[in-house]
mmCIF file as Biopython writes it, N, C-alpha, C and O atoms, coordinates in Angstrom:
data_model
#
loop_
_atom_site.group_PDB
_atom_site.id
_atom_site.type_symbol
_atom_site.label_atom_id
_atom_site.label_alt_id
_atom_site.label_comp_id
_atom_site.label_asym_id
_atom_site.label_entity_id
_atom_site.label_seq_id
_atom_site.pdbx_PDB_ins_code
_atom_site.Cartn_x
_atom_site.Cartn_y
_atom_site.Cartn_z
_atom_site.occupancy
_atom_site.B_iso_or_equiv
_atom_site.auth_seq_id
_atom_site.auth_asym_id
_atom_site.pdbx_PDB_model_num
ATOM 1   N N  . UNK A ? 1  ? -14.702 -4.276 -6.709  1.0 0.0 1  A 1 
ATOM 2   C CA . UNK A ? 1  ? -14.818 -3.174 -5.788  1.0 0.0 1  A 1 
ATOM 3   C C  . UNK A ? 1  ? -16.155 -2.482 -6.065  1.0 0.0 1  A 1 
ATOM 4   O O  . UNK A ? 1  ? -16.380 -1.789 -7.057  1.0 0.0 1  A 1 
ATOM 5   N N  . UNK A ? 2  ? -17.081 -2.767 -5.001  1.0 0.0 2  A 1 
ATOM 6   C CA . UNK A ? 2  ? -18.651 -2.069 -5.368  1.0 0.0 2  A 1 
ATOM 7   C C  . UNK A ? 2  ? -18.680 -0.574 -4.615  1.0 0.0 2  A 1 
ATOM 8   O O  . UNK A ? 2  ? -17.706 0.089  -4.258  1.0 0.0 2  A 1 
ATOM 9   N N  . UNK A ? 3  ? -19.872 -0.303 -4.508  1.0 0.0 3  A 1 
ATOM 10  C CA . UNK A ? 3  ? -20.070 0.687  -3.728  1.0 0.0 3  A 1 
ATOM 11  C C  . UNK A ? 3  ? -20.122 0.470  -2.534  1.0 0.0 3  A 1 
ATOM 12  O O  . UNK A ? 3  ? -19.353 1.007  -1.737  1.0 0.0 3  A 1 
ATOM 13  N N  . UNK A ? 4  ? -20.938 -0.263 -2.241  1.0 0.0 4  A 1 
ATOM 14  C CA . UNK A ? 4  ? -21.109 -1.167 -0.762  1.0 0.0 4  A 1 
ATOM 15  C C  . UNK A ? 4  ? -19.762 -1.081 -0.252  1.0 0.0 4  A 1 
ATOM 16  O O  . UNK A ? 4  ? -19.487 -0.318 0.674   1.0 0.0 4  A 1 
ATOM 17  N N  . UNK A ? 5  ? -18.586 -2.104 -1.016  1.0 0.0 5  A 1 
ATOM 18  C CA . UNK A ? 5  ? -17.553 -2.334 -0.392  1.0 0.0 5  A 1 
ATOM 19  C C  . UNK A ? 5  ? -16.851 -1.159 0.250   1.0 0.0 5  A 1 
ATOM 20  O O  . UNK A ? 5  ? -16.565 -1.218 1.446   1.0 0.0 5  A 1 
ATOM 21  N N  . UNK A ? 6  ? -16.420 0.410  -0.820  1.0 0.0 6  A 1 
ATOM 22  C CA . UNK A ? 6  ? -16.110 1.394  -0.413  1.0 0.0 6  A 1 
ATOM 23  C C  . UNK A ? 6  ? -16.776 2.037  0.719   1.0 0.0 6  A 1 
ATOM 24  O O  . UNK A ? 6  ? -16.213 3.080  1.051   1.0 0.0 6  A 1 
ATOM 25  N N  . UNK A ? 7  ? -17.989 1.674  1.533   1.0 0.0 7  A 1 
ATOM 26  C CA . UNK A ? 7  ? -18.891 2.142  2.274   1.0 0.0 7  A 1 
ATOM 27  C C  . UNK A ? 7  ? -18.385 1.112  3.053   1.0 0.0 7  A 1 
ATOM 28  O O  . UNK A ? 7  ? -17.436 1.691  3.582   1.0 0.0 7  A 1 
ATOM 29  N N  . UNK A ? 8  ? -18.374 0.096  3.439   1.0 0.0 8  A 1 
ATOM 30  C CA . UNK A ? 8  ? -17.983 -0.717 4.609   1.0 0.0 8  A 1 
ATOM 31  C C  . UNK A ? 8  ? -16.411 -0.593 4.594   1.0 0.0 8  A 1 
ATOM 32  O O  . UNK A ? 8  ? -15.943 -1.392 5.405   1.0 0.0 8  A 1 
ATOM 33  N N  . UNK A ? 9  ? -15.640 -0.015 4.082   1.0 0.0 9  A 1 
ATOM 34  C CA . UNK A ? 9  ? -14.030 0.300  4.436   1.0 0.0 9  A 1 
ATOM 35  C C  . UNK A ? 9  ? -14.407 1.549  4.955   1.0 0.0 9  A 1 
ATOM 36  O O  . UNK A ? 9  ? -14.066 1.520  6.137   1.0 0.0 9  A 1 
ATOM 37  N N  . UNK A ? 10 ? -14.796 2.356  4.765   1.0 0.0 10 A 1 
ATOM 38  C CA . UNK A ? 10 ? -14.836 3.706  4.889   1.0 0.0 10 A 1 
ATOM 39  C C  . UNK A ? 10 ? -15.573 3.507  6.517   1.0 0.0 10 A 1 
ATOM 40  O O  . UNK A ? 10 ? -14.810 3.857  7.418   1.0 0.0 10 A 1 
ATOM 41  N N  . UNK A ? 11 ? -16.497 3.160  6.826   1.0 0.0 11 A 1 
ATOM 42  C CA . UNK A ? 11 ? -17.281 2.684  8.515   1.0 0.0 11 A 1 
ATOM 43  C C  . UNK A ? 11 ? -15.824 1.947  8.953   1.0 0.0 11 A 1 
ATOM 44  O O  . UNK A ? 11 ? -15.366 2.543  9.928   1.0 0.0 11 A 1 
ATOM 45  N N  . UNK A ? 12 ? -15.206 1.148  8.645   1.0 0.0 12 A 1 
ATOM 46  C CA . UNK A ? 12 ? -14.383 0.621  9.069   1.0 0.0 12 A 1 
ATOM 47  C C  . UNK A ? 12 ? -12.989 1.301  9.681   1.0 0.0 12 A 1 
ATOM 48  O O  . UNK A ? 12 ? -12.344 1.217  10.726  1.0 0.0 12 A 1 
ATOM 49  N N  . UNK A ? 13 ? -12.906 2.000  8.460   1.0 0.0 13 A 1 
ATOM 50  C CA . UNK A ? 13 ? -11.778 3.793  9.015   1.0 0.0 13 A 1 
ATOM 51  C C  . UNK A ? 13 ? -12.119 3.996  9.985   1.0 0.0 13 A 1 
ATOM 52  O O  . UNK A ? 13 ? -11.514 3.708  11.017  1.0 0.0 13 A 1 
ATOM 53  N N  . UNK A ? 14 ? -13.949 4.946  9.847   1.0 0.0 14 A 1 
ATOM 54  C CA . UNK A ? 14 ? -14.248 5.580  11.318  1.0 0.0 14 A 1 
ATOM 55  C C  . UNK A ? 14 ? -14.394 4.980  12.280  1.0 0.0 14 A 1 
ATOM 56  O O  . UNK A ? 14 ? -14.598 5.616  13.313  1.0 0.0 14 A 1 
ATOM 57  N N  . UNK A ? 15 ? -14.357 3.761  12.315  1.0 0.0 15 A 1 
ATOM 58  C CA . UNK A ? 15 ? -14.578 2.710  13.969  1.0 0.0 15 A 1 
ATOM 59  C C  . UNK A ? 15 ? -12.579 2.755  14.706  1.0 0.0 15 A 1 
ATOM 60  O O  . UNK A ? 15 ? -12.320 2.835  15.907  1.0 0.0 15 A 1 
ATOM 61  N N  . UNK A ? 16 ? -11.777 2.697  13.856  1.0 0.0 16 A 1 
ATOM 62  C CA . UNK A ? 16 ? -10.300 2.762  13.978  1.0 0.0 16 A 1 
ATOM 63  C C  . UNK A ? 16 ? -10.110 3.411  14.853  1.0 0.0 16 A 1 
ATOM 64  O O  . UNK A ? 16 ? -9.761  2.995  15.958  1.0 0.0 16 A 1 
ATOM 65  N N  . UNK A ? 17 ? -10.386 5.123  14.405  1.0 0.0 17 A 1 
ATOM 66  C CA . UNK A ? 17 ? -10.152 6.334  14.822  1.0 0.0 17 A 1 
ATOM 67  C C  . UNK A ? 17 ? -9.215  6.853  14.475  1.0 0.0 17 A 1 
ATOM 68  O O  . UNK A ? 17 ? -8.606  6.293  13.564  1.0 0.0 17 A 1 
ATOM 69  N N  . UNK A ? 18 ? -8.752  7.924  14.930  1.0 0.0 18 A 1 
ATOM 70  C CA . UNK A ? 18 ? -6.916  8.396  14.566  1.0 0.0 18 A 1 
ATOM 71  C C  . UNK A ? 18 ? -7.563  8.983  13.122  1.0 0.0 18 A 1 
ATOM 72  O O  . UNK A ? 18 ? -8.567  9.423  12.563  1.0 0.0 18 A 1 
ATOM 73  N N  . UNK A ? 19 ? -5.778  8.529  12.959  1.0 0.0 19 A 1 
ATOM 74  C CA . UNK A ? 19 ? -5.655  9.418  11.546  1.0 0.0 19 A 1 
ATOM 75  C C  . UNK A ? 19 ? -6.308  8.687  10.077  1.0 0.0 19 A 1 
ATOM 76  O O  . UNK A ? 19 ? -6.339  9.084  8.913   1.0 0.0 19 A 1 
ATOM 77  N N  . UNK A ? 20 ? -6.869  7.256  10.843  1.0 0.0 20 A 1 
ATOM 78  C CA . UNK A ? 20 ? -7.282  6.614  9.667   1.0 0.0 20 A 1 
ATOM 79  C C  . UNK A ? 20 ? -9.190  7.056  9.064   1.0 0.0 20 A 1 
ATOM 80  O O  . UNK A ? 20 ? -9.751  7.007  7.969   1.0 0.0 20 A 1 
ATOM 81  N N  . UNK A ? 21 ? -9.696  7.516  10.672  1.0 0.0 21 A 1 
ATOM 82  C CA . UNK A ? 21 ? -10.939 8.425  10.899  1.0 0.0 21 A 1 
ATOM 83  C C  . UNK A ? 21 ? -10.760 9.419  10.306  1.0 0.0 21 A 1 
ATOM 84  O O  . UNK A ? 21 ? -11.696 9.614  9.530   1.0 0.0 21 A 1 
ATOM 85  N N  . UNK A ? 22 ? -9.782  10.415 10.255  1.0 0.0 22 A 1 
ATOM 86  C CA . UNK A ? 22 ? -9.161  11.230 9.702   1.0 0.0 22 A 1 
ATOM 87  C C  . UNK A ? 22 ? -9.754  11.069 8.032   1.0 0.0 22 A 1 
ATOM 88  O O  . UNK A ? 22 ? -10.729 11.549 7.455   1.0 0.0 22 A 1 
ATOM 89  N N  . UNK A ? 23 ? -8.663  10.164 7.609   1.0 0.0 23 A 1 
ATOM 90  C CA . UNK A ? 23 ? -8.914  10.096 6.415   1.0 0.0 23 A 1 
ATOM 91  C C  . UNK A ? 23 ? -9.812  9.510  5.579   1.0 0.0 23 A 1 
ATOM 92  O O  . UNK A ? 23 ? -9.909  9.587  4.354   1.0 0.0 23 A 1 
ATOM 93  N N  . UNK A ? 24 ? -10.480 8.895  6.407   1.0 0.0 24 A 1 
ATOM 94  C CA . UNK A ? 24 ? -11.904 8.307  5.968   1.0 0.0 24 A 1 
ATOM 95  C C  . UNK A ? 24 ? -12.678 9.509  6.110   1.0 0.0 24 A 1 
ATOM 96  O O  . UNK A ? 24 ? -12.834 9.837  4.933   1.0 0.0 24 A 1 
ATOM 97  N N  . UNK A ? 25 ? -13.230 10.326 6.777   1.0 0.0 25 A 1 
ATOM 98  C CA . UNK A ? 25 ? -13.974 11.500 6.562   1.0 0.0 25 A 1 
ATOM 99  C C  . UNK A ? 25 ? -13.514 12.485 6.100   1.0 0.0 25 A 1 
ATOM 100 O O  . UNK A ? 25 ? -14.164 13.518 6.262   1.0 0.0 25 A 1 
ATOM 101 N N  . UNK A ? 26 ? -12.086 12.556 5.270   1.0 0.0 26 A 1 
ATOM 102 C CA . UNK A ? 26 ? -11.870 13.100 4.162   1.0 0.0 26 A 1 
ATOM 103 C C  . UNK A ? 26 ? -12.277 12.495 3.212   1.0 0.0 26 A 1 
ATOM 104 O O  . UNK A ? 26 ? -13.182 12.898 2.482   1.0 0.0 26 A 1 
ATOM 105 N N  . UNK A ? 27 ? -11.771 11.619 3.105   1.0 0.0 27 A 1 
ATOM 106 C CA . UNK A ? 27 ? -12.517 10.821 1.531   1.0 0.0 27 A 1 
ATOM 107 C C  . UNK A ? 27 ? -14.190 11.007 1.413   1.0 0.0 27 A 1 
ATOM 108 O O  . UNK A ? 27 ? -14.733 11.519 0.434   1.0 0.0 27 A 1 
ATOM 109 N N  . UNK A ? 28 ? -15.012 10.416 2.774   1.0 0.0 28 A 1 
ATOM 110 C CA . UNK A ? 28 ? -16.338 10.534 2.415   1.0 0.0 28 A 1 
ATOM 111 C C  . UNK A ? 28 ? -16.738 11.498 1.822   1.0 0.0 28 A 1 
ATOM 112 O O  . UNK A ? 28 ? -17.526 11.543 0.878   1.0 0.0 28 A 1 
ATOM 113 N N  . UNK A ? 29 ? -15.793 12.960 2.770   1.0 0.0 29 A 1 
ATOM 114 C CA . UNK A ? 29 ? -16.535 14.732 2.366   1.0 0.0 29 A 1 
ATOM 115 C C  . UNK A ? 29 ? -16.064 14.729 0.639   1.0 0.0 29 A 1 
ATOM 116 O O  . UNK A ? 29 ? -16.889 15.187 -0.151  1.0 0.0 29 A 1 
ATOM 117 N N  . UNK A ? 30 ? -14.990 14.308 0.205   1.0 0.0 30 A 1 
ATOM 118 C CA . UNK A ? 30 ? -14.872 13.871 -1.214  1.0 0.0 30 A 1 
ATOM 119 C C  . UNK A ? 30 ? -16.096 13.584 -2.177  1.0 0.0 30 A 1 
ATOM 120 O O  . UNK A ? 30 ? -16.630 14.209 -3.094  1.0 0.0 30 A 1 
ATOM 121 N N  . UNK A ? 31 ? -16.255 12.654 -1.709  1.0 0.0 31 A 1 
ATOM 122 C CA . UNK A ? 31 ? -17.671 11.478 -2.244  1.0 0.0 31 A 1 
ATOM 123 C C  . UNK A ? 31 ? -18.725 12.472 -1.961  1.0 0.0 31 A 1 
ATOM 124 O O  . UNK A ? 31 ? -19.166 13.043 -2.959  1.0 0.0 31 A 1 
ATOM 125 N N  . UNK A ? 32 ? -19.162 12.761 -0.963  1.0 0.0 32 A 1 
ATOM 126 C CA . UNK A ? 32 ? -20.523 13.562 -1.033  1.0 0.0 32 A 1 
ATOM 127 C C  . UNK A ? 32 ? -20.432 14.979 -1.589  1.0 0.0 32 A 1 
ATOM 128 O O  . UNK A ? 32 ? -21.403 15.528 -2.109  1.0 0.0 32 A 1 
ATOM 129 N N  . UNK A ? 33 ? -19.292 15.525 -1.469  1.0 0.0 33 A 1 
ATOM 130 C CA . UNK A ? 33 ? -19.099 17.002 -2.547  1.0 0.0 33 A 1 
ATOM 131 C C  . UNK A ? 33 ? -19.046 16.776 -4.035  1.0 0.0 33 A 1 
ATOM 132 O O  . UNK A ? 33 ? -19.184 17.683 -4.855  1.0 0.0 33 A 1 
ATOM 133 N N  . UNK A ? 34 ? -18.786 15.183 -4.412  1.0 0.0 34 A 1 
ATOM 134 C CA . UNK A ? 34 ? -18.475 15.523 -6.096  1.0 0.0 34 A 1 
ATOM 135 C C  . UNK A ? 34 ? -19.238 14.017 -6.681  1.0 0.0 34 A 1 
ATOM 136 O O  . UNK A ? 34 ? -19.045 13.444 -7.753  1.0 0.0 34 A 1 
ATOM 137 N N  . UNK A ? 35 ? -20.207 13.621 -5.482  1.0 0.0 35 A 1 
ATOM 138 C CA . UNK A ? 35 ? -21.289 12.666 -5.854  1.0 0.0 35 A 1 
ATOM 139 C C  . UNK A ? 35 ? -20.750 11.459 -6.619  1.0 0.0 35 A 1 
ATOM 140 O O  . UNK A ? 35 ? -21.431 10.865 -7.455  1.0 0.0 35 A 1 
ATOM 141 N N  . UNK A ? 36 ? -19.562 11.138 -6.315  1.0 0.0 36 A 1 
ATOM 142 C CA . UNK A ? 36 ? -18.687 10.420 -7.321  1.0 0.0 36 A 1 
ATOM 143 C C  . UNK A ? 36 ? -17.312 9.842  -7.000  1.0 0.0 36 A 1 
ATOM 144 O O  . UNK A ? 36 ? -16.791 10.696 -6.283  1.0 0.0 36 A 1 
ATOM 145 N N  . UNK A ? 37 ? -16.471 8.850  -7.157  1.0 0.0 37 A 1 
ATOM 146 C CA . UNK A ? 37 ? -15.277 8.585  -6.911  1.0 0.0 37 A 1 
ATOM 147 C C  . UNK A ? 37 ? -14.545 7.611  -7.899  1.0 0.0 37 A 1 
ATOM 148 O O  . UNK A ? 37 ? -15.293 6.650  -8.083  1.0 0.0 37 A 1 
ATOM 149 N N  . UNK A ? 38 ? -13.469 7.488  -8.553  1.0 0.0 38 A 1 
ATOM 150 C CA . UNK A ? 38 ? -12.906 6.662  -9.092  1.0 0.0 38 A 1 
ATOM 151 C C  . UNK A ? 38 ? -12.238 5.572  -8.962  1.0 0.0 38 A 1 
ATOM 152 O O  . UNK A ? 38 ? -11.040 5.739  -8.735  1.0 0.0 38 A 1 
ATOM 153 N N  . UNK A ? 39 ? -12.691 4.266  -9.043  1.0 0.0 39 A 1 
ATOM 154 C CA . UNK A ? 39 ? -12.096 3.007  -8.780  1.0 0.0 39 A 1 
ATOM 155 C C  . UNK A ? 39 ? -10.992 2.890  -9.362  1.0 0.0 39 A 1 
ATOM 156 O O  . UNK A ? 39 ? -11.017 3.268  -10.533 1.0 0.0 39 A 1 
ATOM 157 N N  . UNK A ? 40 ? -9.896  2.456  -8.940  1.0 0.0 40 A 1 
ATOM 158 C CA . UNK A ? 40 ? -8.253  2.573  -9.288  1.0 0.0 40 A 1 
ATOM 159 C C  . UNK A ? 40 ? -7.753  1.064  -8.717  1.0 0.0 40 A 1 
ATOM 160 O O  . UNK A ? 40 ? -7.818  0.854  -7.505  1.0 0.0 40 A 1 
ATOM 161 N N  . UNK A ? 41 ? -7.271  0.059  -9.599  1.0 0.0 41 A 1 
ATOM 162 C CA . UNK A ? 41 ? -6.469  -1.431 -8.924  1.0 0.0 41 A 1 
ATOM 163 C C  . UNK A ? 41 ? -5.049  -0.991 -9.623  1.0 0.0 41 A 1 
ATOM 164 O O  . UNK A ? 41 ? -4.893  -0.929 -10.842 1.0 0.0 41 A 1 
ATOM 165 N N  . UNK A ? 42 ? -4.047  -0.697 -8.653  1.0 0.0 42 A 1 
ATOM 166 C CA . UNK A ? 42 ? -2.842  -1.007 -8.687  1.0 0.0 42 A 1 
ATOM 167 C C  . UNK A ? 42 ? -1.685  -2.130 -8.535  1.0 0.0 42 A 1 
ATOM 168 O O  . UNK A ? 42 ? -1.862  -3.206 -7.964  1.0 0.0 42 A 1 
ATOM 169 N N  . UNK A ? 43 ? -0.934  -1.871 -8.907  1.0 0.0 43 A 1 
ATOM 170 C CA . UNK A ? 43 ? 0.193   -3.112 -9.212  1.0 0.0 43 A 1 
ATOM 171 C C  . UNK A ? 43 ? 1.461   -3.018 -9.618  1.0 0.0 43 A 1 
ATOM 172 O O  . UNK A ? 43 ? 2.040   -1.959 -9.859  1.0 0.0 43 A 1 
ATOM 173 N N  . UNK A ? 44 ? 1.939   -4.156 -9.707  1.0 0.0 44 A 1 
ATOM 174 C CA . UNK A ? 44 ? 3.506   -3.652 -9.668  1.0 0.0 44 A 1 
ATOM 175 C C  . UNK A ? 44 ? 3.771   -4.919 -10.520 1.0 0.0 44 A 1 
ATOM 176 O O  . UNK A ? 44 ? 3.646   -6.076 -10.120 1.0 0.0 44 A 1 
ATOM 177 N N  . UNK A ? 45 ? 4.185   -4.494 -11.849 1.0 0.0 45 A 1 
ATOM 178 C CA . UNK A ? 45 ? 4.969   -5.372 -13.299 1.0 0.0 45 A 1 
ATOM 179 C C  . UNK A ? 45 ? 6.162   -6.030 -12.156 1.0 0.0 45 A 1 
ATOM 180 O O  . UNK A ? 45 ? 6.661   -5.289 -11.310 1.0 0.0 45 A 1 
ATOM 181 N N  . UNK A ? 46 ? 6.428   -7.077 -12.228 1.0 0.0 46 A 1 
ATOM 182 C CA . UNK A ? 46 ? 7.495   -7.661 -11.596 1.0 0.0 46 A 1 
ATOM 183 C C  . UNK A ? 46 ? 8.594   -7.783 -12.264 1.0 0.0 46 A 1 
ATOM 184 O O  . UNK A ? 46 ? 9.674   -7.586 -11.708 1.0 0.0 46 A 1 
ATOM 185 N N  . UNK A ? 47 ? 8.483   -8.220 -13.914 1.0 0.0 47 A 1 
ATOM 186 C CA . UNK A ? 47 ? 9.275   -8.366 -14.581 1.0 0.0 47 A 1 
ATOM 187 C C  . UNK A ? 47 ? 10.103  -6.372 -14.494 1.0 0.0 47 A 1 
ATOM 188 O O  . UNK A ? 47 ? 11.073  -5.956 -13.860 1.0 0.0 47 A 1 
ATOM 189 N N  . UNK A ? 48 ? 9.304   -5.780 -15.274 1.0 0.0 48 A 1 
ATOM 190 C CA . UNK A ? 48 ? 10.101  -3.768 -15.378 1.0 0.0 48 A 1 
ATOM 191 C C  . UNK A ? 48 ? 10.150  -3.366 -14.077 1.0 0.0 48 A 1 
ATOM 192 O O  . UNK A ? 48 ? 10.754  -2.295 -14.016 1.0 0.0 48 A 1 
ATOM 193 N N  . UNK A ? 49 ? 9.666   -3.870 -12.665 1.0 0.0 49 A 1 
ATOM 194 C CA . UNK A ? 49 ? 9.164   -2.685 -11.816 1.0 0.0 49 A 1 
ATOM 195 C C  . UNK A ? 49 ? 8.529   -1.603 -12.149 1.0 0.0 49 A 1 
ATOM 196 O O  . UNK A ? 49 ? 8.715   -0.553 -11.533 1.0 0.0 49 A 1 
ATOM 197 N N  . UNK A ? 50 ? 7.460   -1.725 -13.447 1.0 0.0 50 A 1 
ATOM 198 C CA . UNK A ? 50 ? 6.766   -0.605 -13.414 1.0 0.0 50 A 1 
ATOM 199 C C  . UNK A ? 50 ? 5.481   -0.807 -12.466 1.0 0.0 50 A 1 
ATOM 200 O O  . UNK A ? 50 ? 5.208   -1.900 -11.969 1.0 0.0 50 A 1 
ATOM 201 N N  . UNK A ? 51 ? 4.713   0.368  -12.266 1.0 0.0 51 A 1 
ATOM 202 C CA . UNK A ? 51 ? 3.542   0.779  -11.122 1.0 0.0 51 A 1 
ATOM 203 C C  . UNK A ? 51 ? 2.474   0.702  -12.557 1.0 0.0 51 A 1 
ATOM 204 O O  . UNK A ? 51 ? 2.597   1.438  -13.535 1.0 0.0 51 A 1 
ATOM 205 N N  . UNK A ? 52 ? 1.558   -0.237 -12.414 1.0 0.0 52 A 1 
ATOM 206 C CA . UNK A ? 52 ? 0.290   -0.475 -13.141 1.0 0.0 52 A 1 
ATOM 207 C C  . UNK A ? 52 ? -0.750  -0.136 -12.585 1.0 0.0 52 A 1 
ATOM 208 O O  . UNK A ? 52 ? -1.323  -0.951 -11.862 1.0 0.0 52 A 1 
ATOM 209 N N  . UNK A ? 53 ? -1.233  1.068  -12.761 1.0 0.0 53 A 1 
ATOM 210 C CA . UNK A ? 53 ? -2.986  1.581  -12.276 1.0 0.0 53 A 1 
ATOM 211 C C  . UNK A ? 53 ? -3.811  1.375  -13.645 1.0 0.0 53 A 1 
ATOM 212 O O  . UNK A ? 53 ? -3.432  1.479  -14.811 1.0 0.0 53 A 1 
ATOM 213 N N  . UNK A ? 54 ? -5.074  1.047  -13.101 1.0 0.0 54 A 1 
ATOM 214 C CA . UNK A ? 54 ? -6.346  0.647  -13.822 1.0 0.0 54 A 1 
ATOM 215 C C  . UNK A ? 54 ? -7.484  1.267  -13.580 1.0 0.0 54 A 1 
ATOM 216 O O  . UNK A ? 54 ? -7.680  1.422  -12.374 1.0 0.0 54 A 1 
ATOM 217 N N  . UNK A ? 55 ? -8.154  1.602  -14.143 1.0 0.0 55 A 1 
ATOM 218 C CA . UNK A ? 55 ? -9.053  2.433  -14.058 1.0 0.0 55 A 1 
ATOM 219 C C  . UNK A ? 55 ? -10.232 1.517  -13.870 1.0 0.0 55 A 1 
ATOM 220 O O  . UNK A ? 55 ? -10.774 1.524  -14.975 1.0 0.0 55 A 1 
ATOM 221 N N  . UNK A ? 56 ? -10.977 0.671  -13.011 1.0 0.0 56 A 1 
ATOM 222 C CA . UNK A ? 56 ? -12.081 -0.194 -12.611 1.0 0.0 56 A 1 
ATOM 223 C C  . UNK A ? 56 ? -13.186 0.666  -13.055 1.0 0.0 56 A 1 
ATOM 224 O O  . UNK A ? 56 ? -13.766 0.357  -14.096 1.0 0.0 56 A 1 
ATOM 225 N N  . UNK A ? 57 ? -13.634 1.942  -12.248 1.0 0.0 57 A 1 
ATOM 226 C CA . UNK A ? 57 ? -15.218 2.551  -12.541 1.0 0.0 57 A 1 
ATOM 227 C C  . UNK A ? 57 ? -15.986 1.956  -13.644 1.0 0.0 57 A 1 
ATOM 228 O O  . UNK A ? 57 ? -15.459 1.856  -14.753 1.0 0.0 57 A 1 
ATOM 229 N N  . UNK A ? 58 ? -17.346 1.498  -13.405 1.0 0.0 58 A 1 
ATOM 230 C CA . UNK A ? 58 ? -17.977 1.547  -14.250 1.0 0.0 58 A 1 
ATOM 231 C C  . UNK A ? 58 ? -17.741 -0.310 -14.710 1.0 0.0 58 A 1 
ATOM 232 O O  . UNK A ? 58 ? -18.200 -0.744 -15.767 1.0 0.0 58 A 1 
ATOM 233 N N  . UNK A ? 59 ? -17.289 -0.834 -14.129 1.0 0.0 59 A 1 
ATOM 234 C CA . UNK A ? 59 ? -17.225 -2.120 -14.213 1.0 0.0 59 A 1 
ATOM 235 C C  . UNK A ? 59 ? -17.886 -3.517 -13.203 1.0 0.0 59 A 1 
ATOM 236 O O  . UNK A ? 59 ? -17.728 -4.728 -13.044 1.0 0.0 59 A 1 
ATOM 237 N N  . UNK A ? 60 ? -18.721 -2.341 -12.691 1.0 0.0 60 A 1 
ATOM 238 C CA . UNK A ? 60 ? -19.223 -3.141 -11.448 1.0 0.0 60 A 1 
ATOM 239 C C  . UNK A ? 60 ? -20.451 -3.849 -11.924 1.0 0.0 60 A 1 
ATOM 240 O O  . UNK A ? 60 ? -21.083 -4.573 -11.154 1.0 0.0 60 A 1 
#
């Protein structure tokens, strides 16, 4: 997950429209107020059903 990529999902929101425009220009105003965002890969342990988040940033 690069930067690029988060930038072509995010154009991709605003071409949608709705509520997904919506929330893509929430997230961007995010990104440009705090110059920054955290890469997160989630998952799901099959064996426990536990919820596995990862912290990616900084691995690009």
């Amino acid at each position: 997950m690069t930067n690029d990529w988060i930038d072509d999902v995010l154009v991709r929101m605003d071409l949608q429209g709705g509520n997904l425009q919506n929330l893509g220009n929430e997230i961007q105003d995010f990104i440009d107020a705090q110059n920054t965002i955290t890469q997160l890969v989630s998952g799901v342990n099959k064996n426990t059903g536990e919820l596995v988040i990862i912290n990616i940033t900084g691995f690009n």
